[in-house]
Each structure stands twice: as structure tokens, then as C-alpha cells.
C-alpha positions as CSV (number, residue, x, y, z in Angstrom):
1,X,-14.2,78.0,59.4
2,X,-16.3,75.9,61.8
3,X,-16.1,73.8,64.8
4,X,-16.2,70.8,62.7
5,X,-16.4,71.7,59.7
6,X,-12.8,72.6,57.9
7,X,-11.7,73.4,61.7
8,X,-8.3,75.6,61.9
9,X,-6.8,74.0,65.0
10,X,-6.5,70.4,63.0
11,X,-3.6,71.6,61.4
12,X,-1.6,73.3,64.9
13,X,-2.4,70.3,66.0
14,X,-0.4,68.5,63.7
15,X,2.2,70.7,63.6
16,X,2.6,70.6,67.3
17,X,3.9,66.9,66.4
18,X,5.9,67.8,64.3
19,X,8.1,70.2,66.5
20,X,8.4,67.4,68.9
21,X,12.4,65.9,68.4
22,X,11.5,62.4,68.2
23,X,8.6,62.9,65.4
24,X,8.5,60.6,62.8
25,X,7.8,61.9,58.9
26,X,4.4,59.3,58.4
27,X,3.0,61.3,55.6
28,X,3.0,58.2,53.1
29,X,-0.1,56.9,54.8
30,X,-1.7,60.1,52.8
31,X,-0.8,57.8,49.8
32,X,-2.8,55.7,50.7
33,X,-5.8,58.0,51.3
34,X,-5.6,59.3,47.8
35,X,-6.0,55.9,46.7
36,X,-9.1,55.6,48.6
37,X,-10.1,58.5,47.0
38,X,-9.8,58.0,43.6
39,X,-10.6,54.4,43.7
40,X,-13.7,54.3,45.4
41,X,-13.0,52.3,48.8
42,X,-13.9,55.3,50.7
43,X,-14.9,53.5,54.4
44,X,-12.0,52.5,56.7
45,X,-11.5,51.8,60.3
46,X,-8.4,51.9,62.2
47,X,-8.4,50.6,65.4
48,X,-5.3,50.4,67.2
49,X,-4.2,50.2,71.5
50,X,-3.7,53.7,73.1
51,X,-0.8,55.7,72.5
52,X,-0.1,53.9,69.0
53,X,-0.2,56.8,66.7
54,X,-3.7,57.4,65.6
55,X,-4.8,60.5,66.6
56,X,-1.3,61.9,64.9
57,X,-2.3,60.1,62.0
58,X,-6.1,61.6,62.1
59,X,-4.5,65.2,62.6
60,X,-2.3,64.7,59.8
61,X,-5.2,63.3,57.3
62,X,-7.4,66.5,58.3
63,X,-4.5,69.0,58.3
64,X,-3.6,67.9,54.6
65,X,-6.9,67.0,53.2
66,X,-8.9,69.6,54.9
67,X,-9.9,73.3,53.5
68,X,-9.6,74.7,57.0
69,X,-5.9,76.3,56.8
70,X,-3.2,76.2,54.2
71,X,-0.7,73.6,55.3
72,X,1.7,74.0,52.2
73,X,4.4,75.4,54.5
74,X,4.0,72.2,56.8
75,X,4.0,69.4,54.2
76,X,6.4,71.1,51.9
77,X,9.1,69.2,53.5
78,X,7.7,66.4,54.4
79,X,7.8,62.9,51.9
80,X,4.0,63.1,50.3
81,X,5.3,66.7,48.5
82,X,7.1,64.1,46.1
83,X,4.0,61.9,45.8
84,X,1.7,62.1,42.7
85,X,-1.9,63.7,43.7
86,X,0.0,66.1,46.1
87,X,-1.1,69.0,44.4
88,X,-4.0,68.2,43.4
89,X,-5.5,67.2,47.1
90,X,-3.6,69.5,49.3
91,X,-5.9,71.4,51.3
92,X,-9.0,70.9,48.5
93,X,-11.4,69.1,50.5
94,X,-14.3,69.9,52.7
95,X,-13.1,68.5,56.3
96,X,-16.1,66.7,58.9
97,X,-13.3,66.5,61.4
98,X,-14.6,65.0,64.9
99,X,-12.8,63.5,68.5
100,X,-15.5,62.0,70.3
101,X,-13.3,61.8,73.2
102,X,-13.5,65.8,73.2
103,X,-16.5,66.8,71.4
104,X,-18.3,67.4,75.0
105,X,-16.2,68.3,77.9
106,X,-18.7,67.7,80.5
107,X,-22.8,66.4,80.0
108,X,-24.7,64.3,82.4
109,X,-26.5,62.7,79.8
110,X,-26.3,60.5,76.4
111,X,-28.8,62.7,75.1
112,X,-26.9,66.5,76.3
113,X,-23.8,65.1,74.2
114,X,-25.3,63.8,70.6
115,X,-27.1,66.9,71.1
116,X,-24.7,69.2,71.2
117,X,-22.4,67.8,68.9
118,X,-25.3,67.8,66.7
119,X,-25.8,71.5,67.3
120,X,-22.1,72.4,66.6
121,X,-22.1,70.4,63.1
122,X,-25.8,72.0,62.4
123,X,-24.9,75.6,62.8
124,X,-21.2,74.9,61.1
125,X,-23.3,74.3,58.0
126,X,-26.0,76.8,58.6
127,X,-23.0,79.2,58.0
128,X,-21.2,77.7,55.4
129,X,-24.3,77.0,53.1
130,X,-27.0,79.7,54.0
131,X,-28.9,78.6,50.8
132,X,-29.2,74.9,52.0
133,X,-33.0,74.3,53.8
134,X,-31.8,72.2,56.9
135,X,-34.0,72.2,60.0
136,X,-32.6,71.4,63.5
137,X,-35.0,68.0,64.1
138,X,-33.6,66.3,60.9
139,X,-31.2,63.7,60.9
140,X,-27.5,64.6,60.6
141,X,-27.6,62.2,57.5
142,X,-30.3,63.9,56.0
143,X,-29.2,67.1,56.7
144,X,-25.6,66.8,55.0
145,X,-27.5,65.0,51.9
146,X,-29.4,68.5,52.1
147,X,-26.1,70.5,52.3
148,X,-24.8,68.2,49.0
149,X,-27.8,68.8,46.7
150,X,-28.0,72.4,47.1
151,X,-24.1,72.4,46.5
152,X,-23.8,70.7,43.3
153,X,-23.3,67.8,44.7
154,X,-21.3,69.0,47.3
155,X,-18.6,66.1,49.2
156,X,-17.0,65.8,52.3
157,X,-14.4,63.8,54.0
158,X,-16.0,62.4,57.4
159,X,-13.0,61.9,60.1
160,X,-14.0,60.4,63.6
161,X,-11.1,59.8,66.0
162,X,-12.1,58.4,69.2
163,X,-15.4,56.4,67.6
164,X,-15.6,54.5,70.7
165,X,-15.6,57.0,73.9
166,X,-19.3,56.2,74.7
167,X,-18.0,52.6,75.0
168,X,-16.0,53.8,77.8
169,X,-17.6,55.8,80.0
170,X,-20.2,53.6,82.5
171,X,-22.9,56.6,82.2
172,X,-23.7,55.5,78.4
173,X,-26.2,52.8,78.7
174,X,-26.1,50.3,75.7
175,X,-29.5,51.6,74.4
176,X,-27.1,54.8,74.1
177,X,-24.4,53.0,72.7
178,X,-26.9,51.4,70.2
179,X,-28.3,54.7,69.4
180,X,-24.8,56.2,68.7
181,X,-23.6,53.5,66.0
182,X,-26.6,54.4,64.2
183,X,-26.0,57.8,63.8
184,X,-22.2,57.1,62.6
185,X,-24.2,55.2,60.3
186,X,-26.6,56.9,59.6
187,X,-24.2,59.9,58.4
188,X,-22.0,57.4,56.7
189,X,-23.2,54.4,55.0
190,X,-24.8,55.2,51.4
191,X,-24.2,57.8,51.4
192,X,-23.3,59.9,47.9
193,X,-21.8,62.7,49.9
194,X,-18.9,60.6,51.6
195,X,-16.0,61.4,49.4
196,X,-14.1,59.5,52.7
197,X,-15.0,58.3,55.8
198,X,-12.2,57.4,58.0
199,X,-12.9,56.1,62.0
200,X,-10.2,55.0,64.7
201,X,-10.5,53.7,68.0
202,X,-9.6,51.1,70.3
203,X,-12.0,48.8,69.8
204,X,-13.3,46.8,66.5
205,X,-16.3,48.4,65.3
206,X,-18.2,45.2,64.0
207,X,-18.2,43.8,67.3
208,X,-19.9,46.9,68.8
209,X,-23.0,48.2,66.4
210,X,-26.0,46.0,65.6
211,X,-26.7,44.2,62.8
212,X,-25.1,45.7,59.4
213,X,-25.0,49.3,61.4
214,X,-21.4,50.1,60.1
215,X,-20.6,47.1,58.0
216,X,-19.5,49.7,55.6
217,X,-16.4,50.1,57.1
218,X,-13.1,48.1,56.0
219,X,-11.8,47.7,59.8
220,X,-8.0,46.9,60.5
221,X,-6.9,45.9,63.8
222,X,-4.2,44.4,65.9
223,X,-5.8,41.2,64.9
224,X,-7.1,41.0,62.3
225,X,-4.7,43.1,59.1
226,X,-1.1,44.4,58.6
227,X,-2.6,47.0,56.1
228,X,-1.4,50.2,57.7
229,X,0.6,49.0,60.5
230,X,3.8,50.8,59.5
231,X,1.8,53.8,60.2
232,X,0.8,53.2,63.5
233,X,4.3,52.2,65.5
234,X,7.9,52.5,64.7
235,X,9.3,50.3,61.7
236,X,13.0,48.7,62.8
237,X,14.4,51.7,60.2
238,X,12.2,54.2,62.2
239,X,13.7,53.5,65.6
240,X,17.8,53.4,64.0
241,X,16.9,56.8,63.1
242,X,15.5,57.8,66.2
243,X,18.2,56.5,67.9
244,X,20.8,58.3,66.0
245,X,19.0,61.5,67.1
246,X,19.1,60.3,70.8
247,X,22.6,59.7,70.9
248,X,22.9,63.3,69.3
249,X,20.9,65.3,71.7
250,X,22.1,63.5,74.7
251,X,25.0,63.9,76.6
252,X,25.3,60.1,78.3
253,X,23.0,58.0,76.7
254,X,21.9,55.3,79.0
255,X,20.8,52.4,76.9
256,X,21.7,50.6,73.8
257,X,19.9,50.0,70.6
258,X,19.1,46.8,71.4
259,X,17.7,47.5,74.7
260,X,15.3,49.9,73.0
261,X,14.7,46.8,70.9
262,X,13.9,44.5,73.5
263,X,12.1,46.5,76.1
264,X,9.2,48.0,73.0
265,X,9.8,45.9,69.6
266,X,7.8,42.8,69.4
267,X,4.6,43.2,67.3
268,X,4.7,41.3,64.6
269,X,3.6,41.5,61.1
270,X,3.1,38.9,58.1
271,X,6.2,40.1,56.5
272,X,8.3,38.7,59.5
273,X,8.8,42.4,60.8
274,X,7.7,44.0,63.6
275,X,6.7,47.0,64.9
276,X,7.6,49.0,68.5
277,X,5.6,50.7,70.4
278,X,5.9,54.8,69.7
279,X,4.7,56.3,72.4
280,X,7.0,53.9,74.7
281,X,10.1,54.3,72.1
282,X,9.6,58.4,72.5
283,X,9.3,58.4,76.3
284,X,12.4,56.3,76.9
285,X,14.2,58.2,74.2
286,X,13.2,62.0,75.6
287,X,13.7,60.8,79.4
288,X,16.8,59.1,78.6
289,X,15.5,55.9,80.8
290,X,14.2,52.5,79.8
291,X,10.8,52.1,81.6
292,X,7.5,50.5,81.5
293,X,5.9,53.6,79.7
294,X,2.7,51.3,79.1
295,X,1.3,51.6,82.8
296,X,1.0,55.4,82.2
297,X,-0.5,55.2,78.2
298,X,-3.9,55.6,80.2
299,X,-5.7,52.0,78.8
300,X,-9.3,52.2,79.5
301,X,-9.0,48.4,80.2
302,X,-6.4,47.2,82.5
303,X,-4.6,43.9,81.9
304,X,-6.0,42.2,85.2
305,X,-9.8,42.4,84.4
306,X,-9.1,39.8,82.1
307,X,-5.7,37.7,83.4
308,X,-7.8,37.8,86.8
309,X,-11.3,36.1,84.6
310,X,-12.4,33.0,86.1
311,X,-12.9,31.2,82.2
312,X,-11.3,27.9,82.3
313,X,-8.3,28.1,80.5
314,X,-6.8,31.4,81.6
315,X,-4.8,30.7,84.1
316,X,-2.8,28.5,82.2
317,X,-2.4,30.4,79.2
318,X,-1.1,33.3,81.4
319,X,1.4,30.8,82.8
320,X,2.4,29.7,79.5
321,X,2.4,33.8,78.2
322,X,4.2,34.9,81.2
323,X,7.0,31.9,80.5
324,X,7.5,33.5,77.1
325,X,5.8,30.7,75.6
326,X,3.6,31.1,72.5
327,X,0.2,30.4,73.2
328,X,-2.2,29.0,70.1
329,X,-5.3,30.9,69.7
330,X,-8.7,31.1,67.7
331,X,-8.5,35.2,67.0
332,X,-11.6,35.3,64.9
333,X,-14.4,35.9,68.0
334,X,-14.3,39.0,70.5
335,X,-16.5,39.8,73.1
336,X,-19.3,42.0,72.9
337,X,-18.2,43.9,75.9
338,X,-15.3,43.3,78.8
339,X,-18.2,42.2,81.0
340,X,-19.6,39.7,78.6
341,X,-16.2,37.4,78.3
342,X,-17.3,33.6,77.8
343,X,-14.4,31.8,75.9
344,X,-11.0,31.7,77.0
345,X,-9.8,32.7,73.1
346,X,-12.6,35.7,73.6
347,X,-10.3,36.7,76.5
348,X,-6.9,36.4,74.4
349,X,-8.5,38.0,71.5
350,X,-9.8,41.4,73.4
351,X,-5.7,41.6,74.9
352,X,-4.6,41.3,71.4
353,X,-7.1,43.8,70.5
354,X,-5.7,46.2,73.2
355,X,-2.4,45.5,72.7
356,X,-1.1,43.7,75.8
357,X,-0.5,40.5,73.2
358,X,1.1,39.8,69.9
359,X,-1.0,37.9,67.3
360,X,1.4,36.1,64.7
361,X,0.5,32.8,63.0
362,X,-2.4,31.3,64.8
363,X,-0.3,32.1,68.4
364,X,-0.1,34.9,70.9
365,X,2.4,35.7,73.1
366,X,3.8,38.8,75.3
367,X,5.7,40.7,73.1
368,X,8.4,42.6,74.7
369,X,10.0,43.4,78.3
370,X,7.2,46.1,79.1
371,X,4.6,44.2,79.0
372,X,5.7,41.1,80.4
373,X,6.7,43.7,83.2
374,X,2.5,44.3,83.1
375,X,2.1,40.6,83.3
376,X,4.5,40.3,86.3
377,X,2.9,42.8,88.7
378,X,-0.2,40.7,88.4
379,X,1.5,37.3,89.2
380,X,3.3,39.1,92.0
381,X,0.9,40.7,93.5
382,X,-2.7,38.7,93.0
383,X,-3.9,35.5,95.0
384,X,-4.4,33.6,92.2
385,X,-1.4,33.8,91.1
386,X,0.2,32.2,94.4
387,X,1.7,29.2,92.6
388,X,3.6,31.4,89.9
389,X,5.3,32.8,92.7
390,X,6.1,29.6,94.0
391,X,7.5,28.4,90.8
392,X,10.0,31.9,90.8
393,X,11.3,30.7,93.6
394,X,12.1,27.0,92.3
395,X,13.0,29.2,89.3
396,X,15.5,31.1,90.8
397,X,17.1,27.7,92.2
398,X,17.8,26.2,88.8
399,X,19.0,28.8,87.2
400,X,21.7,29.2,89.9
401,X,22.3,25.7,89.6
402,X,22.8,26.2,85.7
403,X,25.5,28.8,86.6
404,X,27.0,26.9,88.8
405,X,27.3,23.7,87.0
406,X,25.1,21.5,89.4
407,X,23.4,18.9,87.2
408,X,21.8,17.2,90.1
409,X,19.6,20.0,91.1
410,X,18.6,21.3,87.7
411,X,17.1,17.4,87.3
412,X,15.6,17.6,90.0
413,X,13.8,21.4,89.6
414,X,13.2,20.4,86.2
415,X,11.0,17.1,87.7
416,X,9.0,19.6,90.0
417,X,7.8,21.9,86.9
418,X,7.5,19.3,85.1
419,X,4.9,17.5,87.2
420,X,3.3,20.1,88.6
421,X,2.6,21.9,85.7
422,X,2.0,19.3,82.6
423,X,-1.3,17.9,82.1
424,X,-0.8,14.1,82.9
425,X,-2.3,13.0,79.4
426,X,0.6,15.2,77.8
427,X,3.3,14.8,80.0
428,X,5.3,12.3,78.0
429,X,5.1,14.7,75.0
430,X,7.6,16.4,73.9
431,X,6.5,20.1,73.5
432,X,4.9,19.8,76.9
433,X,8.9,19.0,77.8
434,X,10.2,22.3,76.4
435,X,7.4,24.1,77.6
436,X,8.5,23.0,81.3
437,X,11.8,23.8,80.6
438,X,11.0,27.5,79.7
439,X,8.6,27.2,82.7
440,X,11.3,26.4,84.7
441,X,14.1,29.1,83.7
442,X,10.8,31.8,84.0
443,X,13.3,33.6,86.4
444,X,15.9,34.0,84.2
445,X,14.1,36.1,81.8
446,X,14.9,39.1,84.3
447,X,18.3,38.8,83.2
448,X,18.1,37.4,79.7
449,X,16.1,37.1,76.2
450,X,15.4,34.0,76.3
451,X,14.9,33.0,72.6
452,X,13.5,29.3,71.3
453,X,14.7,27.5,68.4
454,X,16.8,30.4,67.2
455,X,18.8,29.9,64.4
456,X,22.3,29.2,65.5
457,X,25.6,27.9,63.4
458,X,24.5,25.2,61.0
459,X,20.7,24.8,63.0
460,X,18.0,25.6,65.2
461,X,18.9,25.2,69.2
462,X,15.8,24.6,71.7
463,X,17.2,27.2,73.7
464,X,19.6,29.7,74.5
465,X,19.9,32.8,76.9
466,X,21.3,35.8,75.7
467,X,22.1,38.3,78.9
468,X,21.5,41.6,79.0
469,X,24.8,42.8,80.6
470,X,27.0,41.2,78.4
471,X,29.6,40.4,80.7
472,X,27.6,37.6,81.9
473,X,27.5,34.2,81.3
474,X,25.4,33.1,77.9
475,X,23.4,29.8,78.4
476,X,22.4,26.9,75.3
477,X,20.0,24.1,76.3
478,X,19.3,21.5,74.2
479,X,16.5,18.6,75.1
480,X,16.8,15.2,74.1
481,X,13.5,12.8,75.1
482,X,14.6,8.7,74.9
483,X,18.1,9.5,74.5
484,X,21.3,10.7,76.6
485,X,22.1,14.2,77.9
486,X,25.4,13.6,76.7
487,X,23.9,13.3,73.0
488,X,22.3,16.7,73.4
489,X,25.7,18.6,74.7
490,X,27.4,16.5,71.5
491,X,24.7,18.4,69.2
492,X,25.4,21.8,70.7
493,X,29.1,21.5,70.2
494,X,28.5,19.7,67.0
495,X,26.1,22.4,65.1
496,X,28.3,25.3,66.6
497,X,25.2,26.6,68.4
498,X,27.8,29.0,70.6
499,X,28.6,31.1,67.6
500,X,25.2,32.7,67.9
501,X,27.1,34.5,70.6
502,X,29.3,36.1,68.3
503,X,26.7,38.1,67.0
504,X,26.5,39.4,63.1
505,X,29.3,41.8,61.4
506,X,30.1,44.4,63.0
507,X,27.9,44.1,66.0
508,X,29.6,43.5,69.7
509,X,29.7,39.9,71.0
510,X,26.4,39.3,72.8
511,X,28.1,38.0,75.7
512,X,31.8,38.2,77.1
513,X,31.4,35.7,80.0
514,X,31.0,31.9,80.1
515,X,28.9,30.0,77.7
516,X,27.1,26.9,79.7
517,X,26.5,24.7,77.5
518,X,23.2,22.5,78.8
519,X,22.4,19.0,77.5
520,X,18.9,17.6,79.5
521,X,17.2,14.2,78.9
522,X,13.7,12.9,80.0
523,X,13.5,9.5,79.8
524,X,9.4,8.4,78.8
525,X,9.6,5.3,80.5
526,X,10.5,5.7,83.7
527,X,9.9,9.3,84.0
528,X,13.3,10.9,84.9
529,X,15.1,13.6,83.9
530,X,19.0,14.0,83.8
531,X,21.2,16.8,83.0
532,X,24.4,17.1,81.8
533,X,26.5,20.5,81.9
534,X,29.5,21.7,79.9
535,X,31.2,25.1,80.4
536,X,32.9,27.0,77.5
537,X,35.4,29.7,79.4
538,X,35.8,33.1,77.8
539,X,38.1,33.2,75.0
540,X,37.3,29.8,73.8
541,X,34.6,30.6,71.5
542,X,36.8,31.9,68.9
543,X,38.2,28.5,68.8
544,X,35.7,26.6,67.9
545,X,36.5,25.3,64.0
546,X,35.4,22.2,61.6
547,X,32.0,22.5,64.0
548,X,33.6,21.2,67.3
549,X,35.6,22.8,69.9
């Protein structure tokens, strides 16, 4: 067996995965490559953030597809042995398996690494097919179309991980870049050996190779297509079982469930489900410590060479993102490259892209606790970013304020945000309102999930807190514009927002302290803002009946 092709290691690759105690059985993907194959739509492009999965998934396509080595044994016990077309694809294919990011470990030149992974594919086939004619100087399309029609018509499954590593690395020059999305395809696109051709990556494809190089491809990204995204991240099921394992193998588990949840859930899907982030879920599971995992995932992009852009509009959209406010968003365009950024939805887009940002519904936002801690360490630490910190410090003030039942100064803190931080043409409107509210409780978000319009008794509150030590106090605001902070407390107590606290069957209540009930009122016309408080003591949530307390 060769270098590339129907290589050996693909398959102790894969199974090195698999002897890892947090590995996750994601074999039903090969489902949906046998559909591919019988059906035709042979040319897909996965391209998803670091650490989500994909070269596992690329291992595990090669290992089962590939002729290389017999991985019976492995996928035996595994769920595609069940599947229809297991038998009859299992280890029958002729493998082109390639990782870009590792085809050369060290060349000074664009030219020293095509050429050698040219060389390797070349004599891989020399050996294999002695009676094809190839010579060295032809293409590595026209060579495999060789290899075929001396074959009987010979087929291949083509599997690049890693498509865009010369998009990376500063020595590549874009005529080099250029040069290397015609040669993927070149050995791809019409051609009648492709029995598959399967590409991942970081970053979209379409974006990347000139003209209709590679628009061959079906390409699903963070962006743009669900397809395939139980595949690449933990499903809500995934991460129960996982967890069950965790509380088996350690001694003193130090988290809960629904910490795991908050800290890496968050990317959401069409379906109204979501997806966590593996690698993150696996390192917090095996260390036995919740952590910002993300920082060490090795991006090839950091988060601040595009928070830091100068592009009208992206300092406020961070504010609104780092606030835990959705932002709205045109996700259709990207940037050619990171250095070419024009548009501040081009900016939003490329984060998405690399994960750093949830796209759901027209809207972006921060998706769970480890990434706003990535967003953080930028407001904390850059210049730019002066005022944020200004406005954690206000922050800080209301939310004390809140706990402590002083309605004076939470009118007042909420006047500051809101002038300071509302465009005057929309600061009589009412989502700028609730955006300054969130704005203005940013600090509390270090010790609570701070959820908006979530469904609570008999309807939807505008806010309400839910601490992560549980023994703290709980928090409901509701905004009223043109009418009394007294009439937005009434609502509260009227809809039974408080029994949200309860949490559902079987689950622990989701806070054993206080519940500070918040009514606040801007008033259009002359620009003031009032706040009422209420406080429901521990013990009296359990007697709230007929909707009132």
C-alpha cells in the first residue's frame, strides 16, 4: 500500500480515537457517504472551526472506505455494521487519502511542496498500476485519467483534509495559492474517475479559488448549511452520555451537566438544536475542570485581528455581542482573505466562519461562556476597548444596586447606558431600551445566564438571571416604555414569571436564594427612567397560586 494511495496508517489513525474514553460512535455520517455514492452527488466540502471533528471524521471515511487495511474488527461494533451497504463498501474502494497540513513537513518553496506531493501520488501509482503509461511532467489529472483507462475504468475516492494550509502559511504567495485550487481541480472536477471527492477545512472553498475552479463542490459551513452538523460537534444526547461516563471514571466530579452546557453548547441549528463544541466538551471532561479550552484549539486566525478592524460598525456590534445581545447580519458575503475585510457583515461573517460566532436566523451572537471569555480578554485588555471597561464598572454598580434593592441608582445607571450608548435617532425605541438594559447588567453575566424573552409561566419575560451557584439570588426584569414600573412588577407577579426558577421535573431548583423581582419604566417624553423593586424571600416561590403571590 502507498503513501497516498490506500495508506495503512488511515485506519490506526482512526482507531487511536476510538480508544480515547470520551470518543463518540459518529459512524452514521458513513450513511451518508454511501448515498453519495450510489446517487451520484459525489463532490462535498466540509469546512468547519478547528478542533470540531473533521479530521476524525476524514480518518473514519478513509479507514472504512479505503482498501488499505481491513477495518472489519474496528467497525464491527460500531452503528454503520447495522446500516444497509455495510457490506458491500467496507474496505472496497481505492483510497486518494491526503492532509495538506502534513503532506510536507518542511519546504522553502510553493513549488518544493506540490512537487513532492506530486512525486509521492506519482510513484504510489507507478507501483500499483505498472501497466498504466504515466510520465512524471503530466498533470496529476491526466495522469489518474491514465491510471482509470488502463484499469477498466478504474475509480477512486479523493479525500483532502486540510484543503486550505497554503492559505495559512505567509510563504505561499496568492499566485501559489491560485495555482494550488487548480490542481484540486484539476484532479477533481469532470472527472469520470471520482467515485467521491470529499475536502475539509476551515475556510469556504468558493471564496478562495478563481472563477468556477472548484465550483464542483457542495460546500457546508458554519454559515451557510446544517447538513452534517451532528457530525461535527456533540448533539445534547452526545454530551448526556458523555457525561454519564465522566461521573463514572471520576472520583469528584467538579461540574454539573449544565455547566458543561453553558460553558460549550450554543451553536445553533435550524431544527432549534444545537451543537457543543467537542474538543472543548472532551478537555473539560478528561481534566475534570471547566476552562476556556478554545484559546489552546490553535486558530490560525485570532479573534482580535478582526474585533480590533477599524470598519465602521465593529465596535458596536462587539459591544452589542459581548452584552449577549443578538446582532443582525447579512451572512451571504466573506472576505477574500483576513487582510482584504471591507464590510462590517464581511467581518461578522469570516467569525462565524471560524467559529467565534453563532449564525441563527439572520442574527449572530457569542454562543457560550468560552467564547465570550475570548471576547472579554480583548475588551479588557485593548485601547479601544477603554469605554467597555468603563461601562463594567457602572456595570458592576447596578447590579449591586439590583441586589440590594436600591431603585434610585439602578435609574440612574440605567440613564448613563442609556445615553451613552443609544444612537440619538433610536433612543426613544424600544429595542434600543432593552438593549441598554442588557448593556447595563453586562457585569452580571459573570455570575449568571442571562436569558431574554425566555419563556416563563403563562409568557415571555424581557429578562431574567439565572445564577450559576444556585444559592444565589435569581433576578426578573421586566420593561415597560409610557407606562409605570409598578405595571411591569404587576406583570411579573401576574404571568408567574418566578416559576421559571423552579426548573422542569425532576431537575433541582435553579436558584435557592432570593428572587428580585425588577419592574423599570422609560418615560419617551421626558426622557427618564424609573425603577421599581420587589423581593420574593426563599420559600415563597412555592406559594405562588391562581398567578399571583
Amino acid at each position: 500500500m502507498g503513501y497516498y494511495l490506500n495508506p495503512e496508517d488511515v485506519l490506526e489513525l482512526y482507531k487511536g480515537e476510538m480508544e480515547k474514553p470520551y470518543f463518540v460512535d459518529k459512524t452514521k455520517m458513513l450513511e451518508e457517504m454511501i448515498s453519495l455514492l450510489e446517487h451520484g452527488r459525489n463532490y462535498v466540502s466540509v469546512t468547519r472551526p478547528r478542533r470540531f471533528g473533521k479530521s476524525m471524521v476524514a480518518t473514519m471515511i478513509g479507514s472504512f472506505f479505503g482498501k488499505g487495511a481491513d477495518a472489519r474488527e474496528v467497525f464491527s461494533h460500531l452503528k454503520i455494521a447495522e446500516k444497509e451497504g455495510y457490506e458491500k463498501h467496507l474496505n472496497q474502494h481505492n483510497l486518494i487519502y491526503i492532509d495538506f497540513s502534513r503532506a510536507v513537513e518542511e519546504c522553502g518553496s510553493y513549488q518544493e511542496y506540490i512537487s513532492t506531493i506530486k512525486t509521492r501520488l506519482y510513484d504510489d501509482l507507478k507501483e500499483a498500476y505498472p501497466n498504466a503509461k504515466i510520465r512524471r511532467e503530466d498533470s496529476m489529472g491526466a495522469t489518474l485519467r491514465i491510471v482509470s483507462l488502463a484499469n477498466k475504468n478504474e475509480k477512486f475516492i479523493l479525500l483532502f483534509d486540510e484543503w486550505d494550509y497554503v492559505f495559512h502559511k505567509k510563504y505561499f504567495t496568492e499566485e501559489d495559492r491560485e495555482k494550488f485550487t487548480a490542481f484540486l481541480g484539476g484532479m477533481t472536477k469532470g472527472r469520470a474517475y471520482v467515485e467521491l471527492a470529499y475536502m475539509t477545512g476551515v475556510l469556504p472553498i468558493k471564496k478562495y479559488s478563481a472563477s468556477d475552479t472548484m465550483n464542483h463542490f457542495m460546500e457546508l459551513n458554519m454559515a451557510n448549511s446544517d447538513m452534517y452538523s451532528d457530525y461535527f460537534g456533540f448533539t445534547d444526547e452526545e454530551v448526556d452520555e458523555l457525561y454519564q461516563r465522566y461521573l463514572g471514571n471520576c472520583p469528584h466530579p467538579a461540574f454539573s451537566r449544565q455547566e458543561l452546557a453553558d460553558w460549550y453548547d450554543g451553536y445553533e441549528r435550524e431544527n432549534q438544536s444545537s451543537i457543543y463544541n467537542p474538543n472543548s466538551v472532551v478537555s473539560a471532561l478528561t481534566r475534570n475542570k471547566l476552562s476556556n479550552y478554545w484559546a489552546k484549539a490553535g486558530e490560525y486566525v485570532e479573534l482580535k485581528d478582526y474585533v480590533l478592524n477599524d470598519i465602521d460598525g465593529v465596535r458596536d456590534a462587539v459591544m452589542l455581542l459581548a452584552a449577549g445581545e443578538p446582532v443582525e447580519v447579512d451572512i451571504s458575503e466573506y472576505a477574500s482573505t483576513a487582510t482584504e475585510l471591507k464590510f462590517r457583515d464581511e467581518i461578522l461573517s469570516v467569525m462565524t466562519v471560524y467559529g467565534y460566532l453563532n449564525y441563527y436566523n439572520g442574527f449572530v451572537r457569542i454562543p457560550n461562556r468560552e467564547l465570550e471569555l475570548e471576547f472579554d480578554k480583548i475588551i479588557r485588555t485593548e485601547p479601544k476597548y477603554s469605554y467597555m471597561r468603563e461601562l463594567e464598572r457602572e456595570s458592576a454598580r447596578i447590579l449591586q444596586a439590583t441586589l440590594d434593592g436600591d431603585e434610585e441608582t439602578v435609574g440612574k445607571v440605567l440613564a448613563i447606558v442609556h445615553t451613552t450608548e443609544s444612537p440619538l435617532k433610536a433612543y426613544n425605541d424600544e429595542a434600543e431600551l432593552s438593549a441598554s438594559v442588557k448593556l447595563a447588567y453586562i457585569a452580571a453575566r459573570n455570575r449568571y445566564n442571562m436569558e431574554r424573552e425566555d419563556q416563563a409561566g403563562i409568557g415571555y419575560v424581557d429578562y431574567i438571571f439565572y445564577p450559576h451557584n444556585p444559592s444565589d439570588d435569581g433576578i426578573i426584569i421586566e420593561l415597560k416604555v409610557d407606562a409605570s414600573p409598578e405595571s411591569a412588577l404587576k406583570q411579573i407577579k401576574d404571568r408567574n414569571y418566578a416559576l421559571r426558577f423552579r426548573g422542569k421535573l425532576g431537575e433541582q431548583p435553579k436558584t435557592t436564594g432570593r428572587i428580585i423581582l425588577v419592574g423599570i419604566r422609560y418615560q419617551r417624553k421626558d426622557k427618564v427612567h424609573r425603577c421599581r423593586i420587589e423581593i420574593l424571600e426563599p420559600g415563597q416561590l412555592h406559594e405562588l397560586s391562581d398567578g399571583r403571590f
